[in-house]
N, C-alpha and C positions, 0 to 999 in steps of 0.2 A: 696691457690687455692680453700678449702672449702669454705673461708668464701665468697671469690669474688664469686662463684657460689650459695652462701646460697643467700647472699645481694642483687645478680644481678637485682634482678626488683625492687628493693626500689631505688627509684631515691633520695630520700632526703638524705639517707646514703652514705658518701663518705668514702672509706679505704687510709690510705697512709702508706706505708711500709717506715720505716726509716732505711737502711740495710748500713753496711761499704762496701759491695762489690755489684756492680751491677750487678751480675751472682746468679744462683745456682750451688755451684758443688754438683751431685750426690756421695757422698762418699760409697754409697753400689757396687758401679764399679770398684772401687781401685785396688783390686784382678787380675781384668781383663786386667786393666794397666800394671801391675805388670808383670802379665807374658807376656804381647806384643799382647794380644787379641784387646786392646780397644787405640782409639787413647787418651789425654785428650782433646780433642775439642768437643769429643761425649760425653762426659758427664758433661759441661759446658753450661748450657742456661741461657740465658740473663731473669733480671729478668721481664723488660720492657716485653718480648716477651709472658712469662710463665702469666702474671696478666696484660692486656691490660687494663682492667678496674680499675687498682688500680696506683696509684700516688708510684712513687718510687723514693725515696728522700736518693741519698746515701753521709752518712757521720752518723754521733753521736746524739744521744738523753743525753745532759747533767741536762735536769728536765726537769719535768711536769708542767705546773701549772694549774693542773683542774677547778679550780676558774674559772680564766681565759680564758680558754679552750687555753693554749696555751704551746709550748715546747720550 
């Protein structure tokens, strides 16, 4: 979320998140789970939702190839 907010008026930079899950879970809520304070849906956000300006591609990064500019 910094860096989408640092980048935001650079239009020539593009960010793309390569992530295995398309959610965040907040893990500092757990606790609250735990004792029946917090549901898990409240502390589940989508990651599309959280970085509208970044490309979210979920699955695996198995190389890089910076050469290339490609993964």
């Amino acid at each position: 979320m910094h860096l989408e907010k640092l980048l935001a008026r650079e239009r020539a930079v593009e960010i793309c998140l390569v992530s295995r899950d398309n959610f965040f879970l907040s893990l500092l809520c757990f606790t609250k789970i735990a004792a029946s304070d917090l549901e898990v849906t409240n502390i589940v956000n989508p990651l599309r939702k959280l970085l509208p300006k970044v490309e979210v591609l979920v699955g695996d990064v198995n190389e890089i190839d910076l050469l290339n500019k490609r993964s």
